[in-house]
C-alpha positions in Angstrom: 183.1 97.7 -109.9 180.0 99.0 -108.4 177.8 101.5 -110.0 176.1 102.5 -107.0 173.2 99.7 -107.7 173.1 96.4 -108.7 172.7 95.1 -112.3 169.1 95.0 -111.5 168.8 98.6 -110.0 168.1 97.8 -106.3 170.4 99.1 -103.8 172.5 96.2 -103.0 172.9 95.7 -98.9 174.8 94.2 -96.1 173.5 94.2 -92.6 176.2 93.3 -89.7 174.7 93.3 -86.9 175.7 90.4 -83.8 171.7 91.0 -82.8 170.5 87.8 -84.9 166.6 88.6 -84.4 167.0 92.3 -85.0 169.3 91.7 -87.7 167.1 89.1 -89.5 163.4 91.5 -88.9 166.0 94.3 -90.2 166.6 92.7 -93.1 162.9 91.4 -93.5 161.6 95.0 -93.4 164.5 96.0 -96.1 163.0 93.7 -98.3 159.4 94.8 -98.3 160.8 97.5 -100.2 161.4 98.2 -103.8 164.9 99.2 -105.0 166.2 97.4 -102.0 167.8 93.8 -101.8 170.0 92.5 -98.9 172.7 90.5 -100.2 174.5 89.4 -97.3 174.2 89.0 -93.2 176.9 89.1 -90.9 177.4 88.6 -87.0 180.6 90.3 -86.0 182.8 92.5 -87.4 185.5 90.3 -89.3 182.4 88.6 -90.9 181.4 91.4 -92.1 184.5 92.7 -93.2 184.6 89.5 -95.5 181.2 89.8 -96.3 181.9 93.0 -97.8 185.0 91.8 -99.6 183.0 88.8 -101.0 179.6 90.9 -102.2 181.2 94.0 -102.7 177.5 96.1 -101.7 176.2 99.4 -102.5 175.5 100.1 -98.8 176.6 98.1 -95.5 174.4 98.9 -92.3 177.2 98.7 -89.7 176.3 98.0 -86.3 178.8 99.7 -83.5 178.8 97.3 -80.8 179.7 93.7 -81.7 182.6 91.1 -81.2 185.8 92.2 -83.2 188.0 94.9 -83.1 186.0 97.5 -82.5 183.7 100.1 -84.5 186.2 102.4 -86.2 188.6 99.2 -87.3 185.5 97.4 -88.6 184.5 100.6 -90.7 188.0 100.9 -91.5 187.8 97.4 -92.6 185.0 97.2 -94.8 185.9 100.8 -96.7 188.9 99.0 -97.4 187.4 95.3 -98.5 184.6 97.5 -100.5 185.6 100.7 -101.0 182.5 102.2 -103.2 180.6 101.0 -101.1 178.3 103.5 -98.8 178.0 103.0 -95.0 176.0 103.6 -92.5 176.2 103.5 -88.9 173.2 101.7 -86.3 173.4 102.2 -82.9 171.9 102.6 -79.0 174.4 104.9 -78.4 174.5 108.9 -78.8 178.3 109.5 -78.1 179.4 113.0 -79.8 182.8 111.7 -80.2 182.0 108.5 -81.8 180.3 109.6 -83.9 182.7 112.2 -85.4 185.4 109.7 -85.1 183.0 107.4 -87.6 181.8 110.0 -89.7 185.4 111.4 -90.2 186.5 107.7 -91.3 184.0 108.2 -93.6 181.1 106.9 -92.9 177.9 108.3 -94.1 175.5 107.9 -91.9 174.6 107.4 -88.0 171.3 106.4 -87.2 169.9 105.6 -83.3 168.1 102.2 -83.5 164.8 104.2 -82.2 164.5 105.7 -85.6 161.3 104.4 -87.3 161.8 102.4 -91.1 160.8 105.4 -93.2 164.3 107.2 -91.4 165.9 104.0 -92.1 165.1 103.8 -96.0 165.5 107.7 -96.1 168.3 107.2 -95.0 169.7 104.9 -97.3 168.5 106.3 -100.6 169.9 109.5 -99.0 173.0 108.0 -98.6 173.3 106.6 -102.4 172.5 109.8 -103.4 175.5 111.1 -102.1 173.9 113.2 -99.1 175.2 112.5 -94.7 172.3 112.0 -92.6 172.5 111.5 -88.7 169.8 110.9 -86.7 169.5 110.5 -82.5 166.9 110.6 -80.3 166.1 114.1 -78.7 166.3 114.7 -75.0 163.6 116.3 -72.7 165.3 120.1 -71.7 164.0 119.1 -68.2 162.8 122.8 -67.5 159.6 123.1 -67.3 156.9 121.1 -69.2 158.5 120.6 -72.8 156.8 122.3 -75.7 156.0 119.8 -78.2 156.4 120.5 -81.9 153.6 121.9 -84.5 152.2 118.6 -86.2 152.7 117.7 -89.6 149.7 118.9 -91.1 150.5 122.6 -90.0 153.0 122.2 -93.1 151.9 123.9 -96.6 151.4 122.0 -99.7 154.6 123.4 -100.7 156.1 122.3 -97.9 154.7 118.8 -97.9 155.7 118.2 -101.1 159.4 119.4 -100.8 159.3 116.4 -97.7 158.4 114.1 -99.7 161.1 114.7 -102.1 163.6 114.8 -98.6 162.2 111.4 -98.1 163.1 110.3 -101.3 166.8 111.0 -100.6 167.4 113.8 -103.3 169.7 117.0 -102.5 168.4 120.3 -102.3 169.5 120.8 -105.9 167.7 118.0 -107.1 165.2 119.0 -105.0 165.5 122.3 -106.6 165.1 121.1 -109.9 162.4 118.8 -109.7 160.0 121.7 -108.1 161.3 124.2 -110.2 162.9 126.5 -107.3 166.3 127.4 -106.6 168.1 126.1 -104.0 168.2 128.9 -101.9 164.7 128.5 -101.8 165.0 124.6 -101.1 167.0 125.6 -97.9 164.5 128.7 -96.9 161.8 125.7 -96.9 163.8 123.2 -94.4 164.5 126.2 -92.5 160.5 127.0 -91.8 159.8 123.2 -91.8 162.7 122.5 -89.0 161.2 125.4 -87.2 157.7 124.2 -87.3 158.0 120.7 -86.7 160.8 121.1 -84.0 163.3 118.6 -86.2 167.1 119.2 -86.0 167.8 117.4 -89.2 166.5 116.4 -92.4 166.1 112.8 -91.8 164.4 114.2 -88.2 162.2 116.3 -90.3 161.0 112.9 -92.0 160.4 111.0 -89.0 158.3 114.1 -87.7 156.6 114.6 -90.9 155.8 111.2 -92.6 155.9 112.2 -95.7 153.3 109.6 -98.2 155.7 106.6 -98.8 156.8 106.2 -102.6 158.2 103.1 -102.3 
């Protein structure tokens, strides 16, 4: 049964992806860092859905569109061959629906293949903590030239560190905790960071901030 992380303490992954060169530099960047290991490959849907079944991982990267039966039965399919196990969604595509479909079916994660590796492993520490993280591209408003957000070093030290916790994957109670805030005050800090960095979501708040890696 899985503990969340393997014997050894690394998150434990699966990458499925039918994208053999992205799937392989994927799983090269994955393991440049530590408390990750990628313990299986697949190339389509069933194979991952066996994959899963056969490594039983902490956290499968589940690409939407491949050869098989389609996204939601290949989620469906790999919650039910390892069912502890955390997944997240990578994709070109923005589709609203889709992506409640997949989140309702319980995945935990949706990320757009533009977002850089620190959203990536953000994500997936996120994801093992227990948090939901989505992340898609934003669109111009096409009205008039587009107001760019405040950079990053506009943030306060307070705020800086509090991304770097984000970054780390905690909660806003952990977060809470660890800076010796409540978390009510955790929230009041994404609130003025989303705001001044123009982000929609935490793990947009990361990309935007790029936070010190602790990895």
């Amino acid at each position: 049964m899985s503990t969340g992380a393997g014997a050894s303490g690394d998150i434990r992954v699966l990458a499925v992806d039918d994208h053999r060169l992205l799937r392989e530099a994927l799983c090269e960047l994955l393991e440049m860092y530590e408390g990750l290991t990628v313990v299986a490959q697949a190339d389509d849907g069933p194979s991952g859905v066996r994959m899963a079944g056969l490594h039983r991982p902490d956290l499968v990267l589940l690409d939407v569109e491949m050869p098989g039966p389609g996204p939601l039965a290949n989620l469906r399919g790999v919650r039910q061959a390892a069912p502890e196990a955390q997944v997240i969604i990578l994709t070109m595509h923005d589709n609203r629906h889709l992506i409640d479909s997949l989140l309702a079916a319980g995945a935990v994660g949706y990320l757009h293949k533009e977002a850089d590796r620190e959203v990536l492993v953000s994500a997936i520490r996120s994801a093992m903590a227990g948090g939901t993280t989505m992340f898609l591209p934003r669109k111009p408003s096409g009205s008039g030239p587009e107001r760019g957000p405040a950079p990053a070093d506009t943030l306060t030290l307070r705020e800086q560190e509090l991304m770097e916790l984000v970054a780390e994957g905690l909660s806003n109670r952990q977060i809470g905790s660890r800076l010796g805030i409540t978390e009510g005050t955790v929230k009041r800090h994404l609130r003025n960071i989303f705001d001044k960095l123009g982000a929609s979501s935490r793990l947009d708040a990361v990309n935007r901030a790029h936070p010190p890696r602790r990895y």
